[in-house]
N, C-alpha and C positions, 0 to 999 in steps of 0.2 A: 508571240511571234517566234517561228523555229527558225536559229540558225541554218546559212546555207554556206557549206565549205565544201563548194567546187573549188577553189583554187586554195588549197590552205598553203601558208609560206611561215616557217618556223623561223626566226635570225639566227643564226649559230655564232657562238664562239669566236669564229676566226671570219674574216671578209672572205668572201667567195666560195660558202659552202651554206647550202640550205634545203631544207626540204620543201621542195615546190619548187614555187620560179624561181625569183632573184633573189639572190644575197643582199643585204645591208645589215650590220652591224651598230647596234641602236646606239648601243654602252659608248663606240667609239669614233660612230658616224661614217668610219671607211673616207675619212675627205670630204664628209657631210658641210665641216663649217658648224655644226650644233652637236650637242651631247644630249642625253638624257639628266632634268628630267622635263629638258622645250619643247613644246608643242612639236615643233617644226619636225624632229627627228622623230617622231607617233606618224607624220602625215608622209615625210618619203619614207617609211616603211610603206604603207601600206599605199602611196604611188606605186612601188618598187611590185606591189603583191596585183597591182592594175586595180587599185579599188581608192577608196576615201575615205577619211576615219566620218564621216556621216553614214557610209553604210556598215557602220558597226564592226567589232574585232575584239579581240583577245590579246591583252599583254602578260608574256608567263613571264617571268623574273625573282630572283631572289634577294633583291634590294627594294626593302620596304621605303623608301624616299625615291628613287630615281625611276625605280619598275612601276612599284605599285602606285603609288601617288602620280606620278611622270604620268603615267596610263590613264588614270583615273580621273586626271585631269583635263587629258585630250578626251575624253568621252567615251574610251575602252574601258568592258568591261576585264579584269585581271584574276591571275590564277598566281598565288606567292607562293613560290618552293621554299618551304623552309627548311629543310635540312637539321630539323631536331632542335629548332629555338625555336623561341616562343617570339609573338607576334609585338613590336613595341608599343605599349601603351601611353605613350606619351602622342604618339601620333594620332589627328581625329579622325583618319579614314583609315577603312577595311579592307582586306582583298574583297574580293566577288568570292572565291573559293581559294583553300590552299591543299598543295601537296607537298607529296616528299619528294617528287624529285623527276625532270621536264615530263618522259615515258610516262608517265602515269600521266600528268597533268593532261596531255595530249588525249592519251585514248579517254578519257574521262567526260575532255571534249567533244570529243567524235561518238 
């Protein structure tokens, strides 16, 4: 099945700045009530984006616990920027794909 990213929606850094529709901020909820790495805060994201984490997504992150696993867990597939570490082995799940850093990870997507 080929992804389809009519509406892609990136979280950024700080509440109220994203590429696409709407802002939420996963890491810190924006007044969500939940943090990463809860279900809950996978599913108003991608509320926020007008979809549901059943019709599949992408979570880019650089925290292998809260990003990737957190994602992994809601049923997103994920991209880990690693930033020149290595991936911890103690964990038993994977990214989907890694890079070095969101720009890449994105056009890579696209």
């Amino acid at each position: 099945m080929q992804a389809r990213l009519n509406r892609p929606t990136t979280f950024s850094p700080s509440c109220g700045r994203a590429w696409g529709s709407r802002a939420l901020r996963p890491g810190g909820g924006c007044g969500a009530g939940v943090r990463k790495p809860d279900r809950r805060i996978f599913e108003l994201g991608a509320e926020a984006a007008g979809r549901s984490l059943a019709d599949g997504g992408w979570m880019i992150g650089d925290h292998p616990e809260y990003d990737i696993a957190g994602g992994a867990a809601a049923g997103l597939r994920t991209v880990w920027l690693r930033r020149g570490r290595p991936w911890p082995e103690s964990l038993p799940i994977r990214p989907t794909r890694t890079a070095d850093d969101c720009a890449t990870a994105i056009l890579d997507l696209l």
